[in-house]
KEROLO-821196 format. One record per atom (N, C-alpha, C): residue in one letter; atom name; x, y, z. Coordinates in nm, 3 decimals, m for minus. Each point is the difference from the previous one (the first is absolute). Example, Ala and Ser with C-alpha at 12.3 -4.5 7.8 and 13.67 -1.06 7.14 Angstrom:
2
+-----+------+---------+---------+---------+
: res : atom :      px :      py :      pz :
+-----+------+---------+---------+---------+
:   a :    N :   1.319 :  m0.569 :   0.780 :
:   a :   CA :  m0.089 :   0.119 :   0.000 :
:   a :    C :   0.090 :   0.120 :   0.000 :
:   s :    N :  m0.035 :   0.105 :  m0.072 :
:   s :   CA :   0.082 :   0.119 :   0.006 :
:   s :    C :  m0.077 :   0.109 :   0.073 :
+-----+------+---------+---------+---------+
***
This chain:
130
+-----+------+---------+---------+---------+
: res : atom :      px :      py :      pz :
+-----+------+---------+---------+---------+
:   x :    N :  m1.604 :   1.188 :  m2.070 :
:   x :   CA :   0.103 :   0.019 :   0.100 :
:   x :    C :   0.039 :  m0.132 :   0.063 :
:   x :    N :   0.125 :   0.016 :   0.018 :
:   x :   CA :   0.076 :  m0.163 :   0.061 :
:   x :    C :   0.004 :   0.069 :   0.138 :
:   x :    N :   0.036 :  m0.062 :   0.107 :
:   x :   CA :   0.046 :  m0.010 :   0.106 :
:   x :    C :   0.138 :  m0.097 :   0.040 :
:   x :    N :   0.112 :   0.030 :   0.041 :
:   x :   CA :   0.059 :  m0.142 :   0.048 :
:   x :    C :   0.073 :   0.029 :   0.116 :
:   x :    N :  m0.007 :  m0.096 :   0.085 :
:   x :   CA :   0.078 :   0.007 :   0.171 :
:   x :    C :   0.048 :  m0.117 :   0.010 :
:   x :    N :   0.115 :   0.001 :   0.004 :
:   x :   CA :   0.137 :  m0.083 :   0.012 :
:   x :    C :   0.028 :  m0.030 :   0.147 :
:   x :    N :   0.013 :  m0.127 :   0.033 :
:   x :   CA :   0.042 :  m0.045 :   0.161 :
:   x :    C :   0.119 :  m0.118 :  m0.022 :
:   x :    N :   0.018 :  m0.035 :   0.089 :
:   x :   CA :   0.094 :  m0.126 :  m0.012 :
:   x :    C :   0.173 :   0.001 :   0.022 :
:   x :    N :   0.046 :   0.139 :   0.019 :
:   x :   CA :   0.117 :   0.058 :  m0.019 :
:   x :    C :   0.063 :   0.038 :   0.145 :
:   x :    N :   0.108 :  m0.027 :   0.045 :
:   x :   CA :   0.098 :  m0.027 :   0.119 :
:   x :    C :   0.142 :  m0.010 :  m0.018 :
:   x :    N :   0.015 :  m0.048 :   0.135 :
:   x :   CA :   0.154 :  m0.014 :  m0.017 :
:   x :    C :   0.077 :  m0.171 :   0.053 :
:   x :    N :   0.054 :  m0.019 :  m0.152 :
:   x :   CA :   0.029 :  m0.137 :   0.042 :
:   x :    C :   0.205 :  m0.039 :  m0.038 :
:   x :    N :   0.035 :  m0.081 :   0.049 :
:   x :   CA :   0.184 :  m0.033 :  m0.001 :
:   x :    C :  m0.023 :   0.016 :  m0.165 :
:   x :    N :   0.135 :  m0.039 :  m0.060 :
:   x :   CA :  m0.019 :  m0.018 :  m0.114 :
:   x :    C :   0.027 :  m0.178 :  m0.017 :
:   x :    N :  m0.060 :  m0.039 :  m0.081 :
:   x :   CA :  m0.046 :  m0.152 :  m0.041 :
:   x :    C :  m0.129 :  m0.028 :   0.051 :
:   x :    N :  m0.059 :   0.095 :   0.048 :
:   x :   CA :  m0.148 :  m0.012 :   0.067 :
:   x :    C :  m0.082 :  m0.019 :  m0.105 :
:   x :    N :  m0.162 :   0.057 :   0.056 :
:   x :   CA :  m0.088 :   0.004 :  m0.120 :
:   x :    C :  m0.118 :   0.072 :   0.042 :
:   x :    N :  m0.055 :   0.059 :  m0.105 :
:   x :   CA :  m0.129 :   0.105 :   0.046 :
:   x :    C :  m0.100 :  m0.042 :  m0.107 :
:   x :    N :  m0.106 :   0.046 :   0.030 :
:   x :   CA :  m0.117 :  m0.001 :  m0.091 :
:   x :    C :  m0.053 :   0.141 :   0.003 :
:   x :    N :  m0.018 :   0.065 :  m0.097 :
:   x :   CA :  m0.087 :   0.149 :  m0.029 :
:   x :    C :  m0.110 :  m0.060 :  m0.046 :
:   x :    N :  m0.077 :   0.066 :  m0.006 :
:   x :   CA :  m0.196 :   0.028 :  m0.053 :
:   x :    C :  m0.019 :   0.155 :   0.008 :
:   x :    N :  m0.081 :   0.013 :  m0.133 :
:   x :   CA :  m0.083 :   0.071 :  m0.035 :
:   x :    C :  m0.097 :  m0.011 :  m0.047 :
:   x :    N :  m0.097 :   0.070 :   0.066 :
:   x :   CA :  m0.162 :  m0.044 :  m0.010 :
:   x :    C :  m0.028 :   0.148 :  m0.077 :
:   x :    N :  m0.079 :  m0.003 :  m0.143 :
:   x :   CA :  m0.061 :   0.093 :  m0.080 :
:   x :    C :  m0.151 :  m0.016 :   0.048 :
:   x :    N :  m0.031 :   0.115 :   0.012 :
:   x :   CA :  m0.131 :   0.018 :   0.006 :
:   x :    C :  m0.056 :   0.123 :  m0.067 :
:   x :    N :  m0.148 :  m0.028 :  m0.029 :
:   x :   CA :  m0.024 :   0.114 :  m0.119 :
:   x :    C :  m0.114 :  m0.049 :  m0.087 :
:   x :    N :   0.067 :   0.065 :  m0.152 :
:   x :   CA :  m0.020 :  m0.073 :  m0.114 :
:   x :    C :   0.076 :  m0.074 :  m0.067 :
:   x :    N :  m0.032 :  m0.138 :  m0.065 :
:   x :   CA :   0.116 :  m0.101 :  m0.044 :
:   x :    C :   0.004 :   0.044 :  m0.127 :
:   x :    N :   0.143 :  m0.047 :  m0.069 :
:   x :   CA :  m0.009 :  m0.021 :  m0.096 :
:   x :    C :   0.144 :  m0.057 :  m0.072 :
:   x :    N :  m0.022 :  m0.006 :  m0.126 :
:   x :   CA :   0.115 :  m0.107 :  m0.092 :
:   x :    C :   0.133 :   0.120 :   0.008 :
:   x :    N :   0.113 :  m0.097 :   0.012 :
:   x :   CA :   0.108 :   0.143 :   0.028 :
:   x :    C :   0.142 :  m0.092 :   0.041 :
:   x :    N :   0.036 :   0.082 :   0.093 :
:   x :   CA :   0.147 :  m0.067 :   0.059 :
:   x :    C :   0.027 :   0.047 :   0.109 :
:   x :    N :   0.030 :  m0.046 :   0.099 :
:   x :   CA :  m0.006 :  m0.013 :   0.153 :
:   x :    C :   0.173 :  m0.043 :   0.035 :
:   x :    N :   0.032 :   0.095 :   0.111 :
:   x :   CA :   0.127 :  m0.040 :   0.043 :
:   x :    C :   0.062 :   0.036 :   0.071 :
:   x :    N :   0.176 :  m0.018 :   0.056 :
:   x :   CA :   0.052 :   0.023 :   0.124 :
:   x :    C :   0.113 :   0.094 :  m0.074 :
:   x :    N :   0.014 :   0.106 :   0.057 :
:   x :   CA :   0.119 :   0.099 :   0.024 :
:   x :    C :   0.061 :   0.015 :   0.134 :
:   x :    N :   0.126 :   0.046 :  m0.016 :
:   x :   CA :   0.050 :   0.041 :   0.141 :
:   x :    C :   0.093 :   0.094 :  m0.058 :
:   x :    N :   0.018 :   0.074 :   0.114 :
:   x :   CA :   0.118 :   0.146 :   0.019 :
:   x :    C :   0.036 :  m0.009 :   0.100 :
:   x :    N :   0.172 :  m0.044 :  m0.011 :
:   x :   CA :   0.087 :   0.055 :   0.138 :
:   x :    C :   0.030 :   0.116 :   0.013 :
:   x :    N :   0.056 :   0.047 :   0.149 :
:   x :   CA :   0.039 :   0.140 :  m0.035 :
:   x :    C :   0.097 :   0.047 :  m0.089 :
:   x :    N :   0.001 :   0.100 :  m0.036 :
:   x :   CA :   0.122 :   0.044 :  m0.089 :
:   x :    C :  m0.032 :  m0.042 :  m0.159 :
:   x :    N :  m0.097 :  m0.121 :   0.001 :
:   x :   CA :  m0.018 :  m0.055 :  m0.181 :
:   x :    C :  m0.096 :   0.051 :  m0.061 :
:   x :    N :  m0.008 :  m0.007 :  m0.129 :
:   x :   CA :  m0.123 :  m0.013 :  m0.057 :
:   x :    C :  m0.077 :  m0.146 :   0.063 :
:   x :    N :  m0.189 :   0.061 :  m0.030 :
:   x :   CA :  m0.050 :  m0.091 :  m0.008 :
:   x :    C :   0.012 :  m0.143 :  m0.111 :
:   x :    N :   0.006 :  m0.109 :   0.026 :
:   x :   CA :   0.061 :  m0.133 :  m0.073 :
:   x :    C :  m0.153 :  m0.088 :   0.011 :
:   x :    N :  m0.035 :  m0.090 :  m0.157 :
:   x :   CA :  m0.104 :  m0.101 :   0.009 :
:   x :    C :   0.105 :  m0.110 :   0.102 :
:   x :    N :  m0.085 :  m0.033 :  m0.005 :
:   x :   CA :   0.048 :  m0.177 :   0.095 :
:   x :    C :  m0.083 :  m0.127 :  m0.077 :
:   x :    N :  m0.128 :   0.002 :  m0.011 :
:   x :   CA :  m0.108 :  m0.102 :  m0.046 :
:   x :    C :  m0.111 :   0.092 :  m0.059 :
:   x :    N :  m0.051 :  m0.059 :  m0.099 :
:   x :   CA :  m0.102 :   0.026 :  m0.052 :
:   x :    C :  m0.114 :  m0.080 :  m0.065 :
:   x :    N :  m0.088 :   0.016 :   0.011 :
:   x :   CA :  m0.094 :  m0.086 :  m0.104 :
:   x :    C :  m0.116 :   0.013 :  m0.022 :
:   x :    N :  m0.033 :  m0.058 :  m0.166 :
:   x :   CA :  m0.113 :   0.072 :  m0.096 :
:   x :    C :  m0.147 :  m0.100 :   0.096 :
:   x :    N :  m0.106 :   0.136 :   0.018 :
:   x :   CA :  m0.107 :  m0.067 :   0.044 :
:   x :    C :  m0.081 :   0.027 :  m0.064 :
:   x :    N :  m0.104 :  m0.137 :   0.000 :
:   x :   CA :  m0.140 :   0.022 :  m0.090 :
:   x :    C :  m0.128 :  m0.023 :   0.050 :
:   x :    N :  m0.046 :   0.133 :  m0.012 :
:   x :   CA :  m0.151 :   0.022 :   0.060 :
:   x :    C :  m0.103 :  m0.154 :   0.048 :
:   x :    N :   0.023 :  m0.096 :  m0.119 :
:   x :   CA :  m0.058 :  m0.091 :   0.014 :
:   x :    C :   0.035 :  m0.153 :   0.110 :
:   x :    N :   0.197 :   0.001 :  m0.035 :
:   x :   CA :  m0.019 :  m0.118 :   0.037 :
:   x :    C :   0.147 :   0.004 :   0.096 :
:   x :    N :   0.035 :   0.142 :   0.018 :
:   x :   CA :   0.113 :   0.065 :   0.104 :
:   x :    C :   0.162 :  m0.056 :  m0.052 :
:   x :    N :   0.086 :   0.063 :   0.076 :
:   x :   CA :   0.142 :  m0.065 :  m0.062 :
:   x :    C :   0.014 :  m0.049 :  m0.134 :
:   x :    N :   0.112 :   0.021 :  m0.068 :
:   x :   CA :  m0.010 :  m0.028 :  m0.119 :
:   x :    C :   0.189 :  m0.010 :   0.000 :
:   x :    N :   0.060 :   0.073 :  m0.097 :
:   x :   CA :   0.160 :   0.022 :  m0.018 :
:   x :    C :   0.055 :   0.056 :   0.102 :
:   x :    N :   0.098 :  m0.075 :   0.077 :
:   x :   CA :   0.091 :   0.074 :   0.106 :
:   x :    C :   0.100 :   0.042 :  m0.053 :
:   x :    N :   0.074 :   0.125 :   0.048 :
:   x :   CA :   0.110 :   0.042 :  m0.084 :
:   x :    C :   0.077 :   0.071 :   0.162 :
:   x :    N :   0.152 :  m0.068 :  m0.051 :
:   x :   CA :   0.096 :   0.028 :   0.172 :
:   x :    C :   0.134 :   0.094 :  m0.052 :
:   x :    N :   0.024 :   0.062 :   0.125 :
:   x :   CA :   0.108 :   0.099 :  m0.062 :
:   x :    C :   0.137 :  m0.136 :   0.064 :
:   x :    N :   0.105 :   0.002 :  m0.098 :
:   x :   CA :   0.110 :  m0.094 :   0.015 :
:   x :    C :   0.052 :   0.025 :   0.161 :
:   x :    N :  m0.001 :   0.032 :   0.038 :
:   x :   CA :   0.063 :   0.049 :   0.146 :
:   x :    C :  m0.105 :  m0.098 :   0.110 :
:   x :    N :  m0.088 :  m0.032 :  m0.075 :
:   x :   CA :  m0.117 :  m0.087 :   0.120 :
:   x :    C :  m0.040 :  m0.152 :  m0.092 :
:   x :    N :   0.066 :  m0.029 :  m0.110 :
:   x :   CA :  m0.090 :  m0.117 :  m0.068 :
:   x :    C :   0.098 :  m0.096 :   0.074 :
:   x :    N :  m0.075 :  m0.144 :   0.053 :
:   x :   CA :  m0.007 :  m0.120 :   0.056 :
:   x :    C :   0.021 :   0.075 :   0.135 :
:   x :    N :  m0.029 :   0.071 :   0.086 :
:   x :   CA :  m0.033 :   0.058 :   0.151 :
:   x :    C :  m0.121 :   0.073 :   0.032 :
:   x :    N :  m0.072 :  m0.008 :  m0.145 :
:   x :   CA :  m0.167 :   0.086 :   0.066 :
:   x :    C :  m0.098 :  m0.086 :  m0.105 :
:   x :    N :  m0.097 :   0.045 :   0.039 :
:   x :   CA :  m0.124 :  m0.074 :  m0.040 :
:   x :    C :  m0.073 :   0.103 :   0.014 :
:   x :    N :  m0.082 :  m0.002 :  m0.115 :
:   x :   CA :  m0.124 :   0.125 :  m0.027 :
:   x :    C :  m0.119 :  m0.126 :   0.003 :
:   x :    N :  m0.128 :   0.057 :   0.069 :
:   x :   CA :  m0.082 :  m0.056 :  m0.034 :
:   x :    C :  m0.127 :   0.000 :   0.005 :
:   x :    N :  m0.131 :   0.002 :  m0.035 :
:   x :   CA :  m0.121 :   0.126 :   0.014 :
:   x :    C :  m0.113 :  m0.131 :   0.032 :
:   x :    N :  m0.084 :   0.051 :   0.088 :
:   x :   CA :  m0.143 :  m0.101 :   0.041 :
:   x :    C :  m0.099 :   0.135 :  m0.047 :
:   x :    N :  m0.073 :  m0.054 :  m0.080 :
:   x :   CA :  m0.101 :   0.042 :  m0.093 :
:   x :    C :  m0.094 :   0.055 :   0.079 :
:   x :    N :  m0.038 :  m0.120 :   0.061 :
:   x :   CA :  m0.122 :   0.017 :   0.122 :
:   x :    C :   0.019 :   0.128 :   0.116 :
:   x :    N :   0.099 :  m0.024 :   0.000 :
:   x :   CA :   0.037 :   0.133 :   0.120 :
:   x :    C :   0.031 :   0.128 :  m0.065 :
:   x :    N :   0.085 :  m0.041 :  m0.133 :
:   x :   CA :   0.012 :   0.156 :  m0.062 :
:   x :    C :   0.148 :   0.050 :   0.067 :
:   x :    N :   0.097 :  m0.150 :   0.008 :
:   x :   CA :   0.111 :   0.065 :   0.156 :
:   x :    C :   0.097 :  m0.040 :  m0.137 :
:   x :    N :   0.085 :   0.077 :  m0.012 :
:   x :   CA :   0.165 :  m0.067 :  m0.034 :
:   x :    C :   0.072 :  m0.004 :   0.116 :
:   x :    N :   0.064 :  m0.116 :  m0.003 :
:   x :   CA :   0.107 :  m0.037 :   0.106 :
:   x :    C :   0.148 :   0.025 :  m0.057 :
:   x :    N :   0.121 :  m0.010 :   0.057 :
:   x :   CA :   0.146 :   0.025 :  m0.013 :
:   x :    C :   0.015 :  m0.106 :   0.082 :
:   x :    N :   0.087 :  m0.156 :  m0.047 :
:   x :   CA :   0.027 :  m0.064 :   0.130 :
:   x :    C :   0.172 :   0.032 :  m0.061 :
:   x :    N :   0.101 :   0.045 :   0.116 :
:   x :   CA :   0.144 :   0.043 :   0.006 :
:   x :    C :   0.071 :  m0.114 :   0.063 :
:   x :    N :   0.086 :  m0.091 :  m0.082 :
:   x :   CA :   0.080 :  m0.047 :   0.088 :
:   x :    C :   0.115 :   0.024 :  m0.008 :
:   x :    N :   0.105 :  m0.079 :   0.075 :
:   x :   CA :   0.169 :   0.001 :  m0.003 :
:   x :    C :   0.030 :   0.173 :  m0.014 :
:   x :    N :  m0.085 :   0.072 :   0.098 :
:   x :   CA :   0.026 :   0.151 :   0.006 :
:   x :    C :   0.108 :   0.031 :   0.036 :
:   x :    N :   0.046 :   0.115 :  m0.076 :
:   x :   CA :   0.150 :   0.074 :   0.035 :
:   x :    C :  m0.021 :   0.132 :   0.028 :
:   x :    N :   0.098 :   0.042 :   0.062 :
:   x :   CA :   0.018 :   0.144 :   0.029 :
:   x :    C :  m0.066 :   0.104 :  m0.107 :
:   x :    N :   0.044 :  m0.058 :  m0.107 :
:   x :   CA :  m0.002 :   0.113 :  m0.141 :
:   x :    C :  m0.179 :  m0.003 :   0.011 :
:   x :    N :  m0.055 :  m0.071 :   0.052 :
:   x :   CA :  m0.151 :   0.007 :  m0.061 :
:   x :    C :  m0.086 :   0.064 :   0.097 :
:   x :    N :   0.027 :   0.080 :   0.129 :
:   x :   CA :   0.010 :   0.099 :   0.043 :
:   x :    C :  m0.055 :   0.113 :  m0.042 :
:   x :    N :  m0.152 :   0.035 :   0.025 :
:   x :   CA :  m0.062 :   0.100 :  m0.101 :
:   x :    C :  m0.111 :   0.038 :   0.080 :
:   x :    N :  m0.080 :   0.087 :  m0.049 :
:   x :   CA :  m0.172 :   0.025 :   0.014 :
:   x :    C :  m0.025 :  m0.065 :  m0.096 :
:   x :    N :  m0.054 :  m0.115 :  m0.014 :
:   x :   CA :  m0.122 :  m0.019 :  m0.088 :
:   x :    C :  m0.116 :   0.025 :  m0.053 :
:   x :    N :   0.007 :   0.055 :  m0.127 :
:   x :   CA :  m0.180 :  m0.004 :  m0.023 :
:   x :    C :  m0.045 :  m0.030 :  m0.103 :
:   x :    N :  m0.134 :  m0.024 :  m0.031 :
:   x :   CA :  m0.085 :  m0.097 :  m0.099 :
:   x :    C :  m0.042 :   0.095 :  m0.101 :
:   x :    N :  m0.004 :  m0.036 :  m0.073 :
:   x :   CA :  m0.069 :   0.094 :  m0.129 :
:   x :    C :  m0.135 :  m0.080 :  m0.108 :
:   x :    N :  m0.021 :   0.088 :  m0.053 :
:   x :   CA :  m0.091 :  m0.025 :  m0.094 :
:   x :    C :  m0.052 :   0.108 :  m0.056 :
:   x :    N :   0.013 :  m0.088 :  m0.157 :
:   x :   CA :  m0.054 :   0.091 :  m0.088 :
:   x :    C :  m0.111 :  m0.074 :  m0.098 :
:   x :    N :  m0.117 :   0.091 :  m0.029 :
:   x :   CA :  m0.120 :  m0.141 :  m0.138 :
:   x :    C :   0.046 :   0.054 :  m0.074 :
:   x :    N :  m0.027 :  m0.112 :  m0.115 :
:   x :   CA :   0.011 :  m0.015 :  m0.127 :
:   x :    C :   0.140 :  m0.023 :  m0.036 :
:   x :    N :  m0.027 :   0.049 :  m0.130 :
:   x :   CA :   0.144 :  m0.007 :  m0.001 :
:   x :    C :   0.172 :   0.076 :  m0.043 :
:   x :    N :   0.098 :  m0.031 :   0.032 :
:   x :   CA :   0.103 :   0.038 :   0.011 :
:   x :    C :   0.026 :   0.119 :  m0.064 :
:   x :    N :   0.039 :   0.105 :   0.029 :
:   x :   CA :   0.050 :   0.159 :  m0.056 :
:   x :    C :   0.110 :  m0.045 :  m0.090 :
:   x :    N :   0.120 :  m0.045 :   0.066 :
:   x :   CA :   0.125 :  m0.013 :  m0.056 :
:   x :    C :   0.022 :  m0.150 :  m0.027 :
:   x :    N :  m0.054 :  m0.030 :   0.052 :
:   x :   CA :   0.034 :  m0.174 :  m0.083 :
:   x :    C :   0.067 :  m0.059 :   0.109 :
:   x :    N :   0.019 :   0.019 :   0.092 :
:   x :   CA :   0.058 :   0.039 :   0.113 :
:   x :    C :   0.006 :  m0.083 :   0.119 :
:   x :    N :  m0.066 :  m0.076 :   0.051 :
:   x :   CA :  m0.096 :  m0.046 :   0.147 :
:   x :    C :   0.126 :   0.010 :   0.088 :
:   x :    N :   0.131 :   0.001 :   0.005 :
:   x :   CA :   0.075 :   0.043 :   0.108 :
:   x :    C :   0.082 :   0.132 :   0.017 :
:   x :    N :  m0.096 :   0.078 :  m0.050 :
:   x :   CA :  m0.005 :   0.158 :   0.000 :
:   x :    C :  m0.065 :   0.100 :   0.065 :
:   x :    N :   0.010 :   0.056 :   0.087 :
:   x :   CA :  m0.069 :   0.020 :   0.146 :
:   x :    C :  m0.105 :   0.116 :  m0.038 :
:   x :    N :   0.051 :   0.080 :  m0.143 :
:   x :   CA :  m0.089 :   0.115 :  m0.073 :
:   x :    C :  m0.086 :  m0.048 :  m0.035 :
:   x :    N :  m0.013 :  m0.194 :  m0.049 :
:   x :   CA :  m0.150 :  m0.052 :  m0.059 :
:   x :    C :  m0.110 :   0.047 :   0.129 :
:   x :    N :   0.003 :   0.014 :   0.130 :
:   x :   CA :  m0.084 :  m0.026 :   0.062 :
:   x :    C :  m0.042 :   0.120 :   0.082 :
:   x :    N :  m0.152 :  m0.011 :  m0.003 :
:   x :   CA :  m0.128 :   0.062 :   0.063 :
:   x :    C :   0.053 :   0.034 :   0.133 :
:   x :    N :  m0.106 :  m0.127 :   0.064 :
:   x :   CA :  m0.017 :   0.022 :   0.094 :
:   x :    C :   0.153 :  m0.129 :   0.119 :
:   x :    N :  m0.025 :   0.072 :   0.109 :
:   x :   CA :   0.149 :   0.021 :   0.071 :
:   x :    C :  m0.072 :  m0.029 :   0.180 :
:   x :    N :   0.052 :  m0.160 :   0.014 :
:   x :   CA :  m0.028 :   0.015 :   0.188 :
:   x :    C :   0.106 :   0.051 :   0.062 :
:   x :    N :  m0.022 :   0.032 :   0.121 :
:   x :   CA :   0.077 :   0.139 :   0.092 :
:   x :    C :   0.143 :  m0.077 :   0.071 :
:   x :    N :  m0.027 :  m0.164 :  m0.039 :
:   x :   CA :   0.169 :  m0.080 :   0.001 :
:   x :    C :   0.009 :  m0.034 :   0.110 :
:   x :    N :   0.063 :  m0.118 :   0.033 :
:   x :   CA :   0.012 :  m0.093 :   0.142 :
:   x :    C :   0.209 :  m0.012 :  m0.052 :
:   x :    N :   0.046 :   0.050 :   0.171 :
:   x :   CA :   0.142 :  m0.031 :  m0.007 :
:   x :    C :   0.062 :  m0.119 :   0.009 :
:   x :    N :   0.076 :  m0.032 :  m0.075 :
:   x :   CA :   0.022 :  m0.130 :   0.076 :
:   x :    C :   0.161 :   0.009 :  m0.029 :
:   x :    N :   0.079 :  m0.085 :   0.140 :
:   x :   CA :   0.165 :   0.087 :   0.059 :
:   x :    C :   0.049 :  m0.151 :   0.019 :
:   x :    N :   0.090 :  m0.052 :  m0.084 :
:   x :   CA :   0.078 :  m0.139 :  m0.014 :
:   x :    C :   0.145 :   0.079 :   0.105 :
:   x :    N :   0.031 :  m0.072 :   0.057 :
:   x :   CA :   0.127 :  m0.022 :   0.088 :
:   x :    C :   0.146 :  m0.080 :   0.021 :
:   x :    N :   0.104 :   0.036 :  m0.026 :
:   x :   CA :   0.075 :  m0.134 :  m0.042 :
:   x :    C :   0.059 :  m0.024 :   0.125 :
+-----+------+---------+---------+---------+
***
């Protein structure tokens, strides 16, 4: 069993910047770890993702086009935390956030496919303003 609780999420102008974390706790293991969000009215959407390994943490980041050169995925081993750092935020990015993870590996081949994944933290909001 994974655990994950997501903090870091607010409300900032847009061109601001936020940092998310999620801290897994549990049992570790080799897999893929990552950030979703759902506005109202949408489907849930990946944002960041990336392949982790039991041994030596972070591995392949993979970004949905709507966030590449404005986010940063990035995982501390030691803590077991993936971070989201968000910059040059806009309105559109406006969501609940939440972290996922799933071990081993991939169902569909998939990693920015929200069906690859297990386990699911309960999501931190975070509300850009123009």
């Amino acid at each position: 069993q994974v655990q994950l609780v997501e903090s870091g999420g607010g409300s900032v102008q847009a061109g601001g910047s936020l940092r998310l974390s999620c801290e897994a706790s549990g049992n570790r293991y080799s897999g893929y770890m990552g950030w979703f969000r759902q506005a109202p009215g949408k489907e849930r959407e990946a944002v960041a993702v990336m392949s982790i390994s039991f041994y030596t943490g972070g591995r392949m980041s993979y970004y949905a086009e709507s966030v590449k050169g404005r986010f940063t995925i990035s995982h501390d081993h030691a803590k077991n935390t993936l971070y989201l750092q968000m910059n040059s935020l806009k309105p559109a990015d406006t969501a609940m956030y939440y972290c996922a993870f799933r071990d081993g590996g991939l169902r569909y081949g998939d990693p920015l496919r929200s069906d690859e994944y297990k386990y699911w933290g309960q999501g931190t909001q975070v509300t850009i303003s123009s």
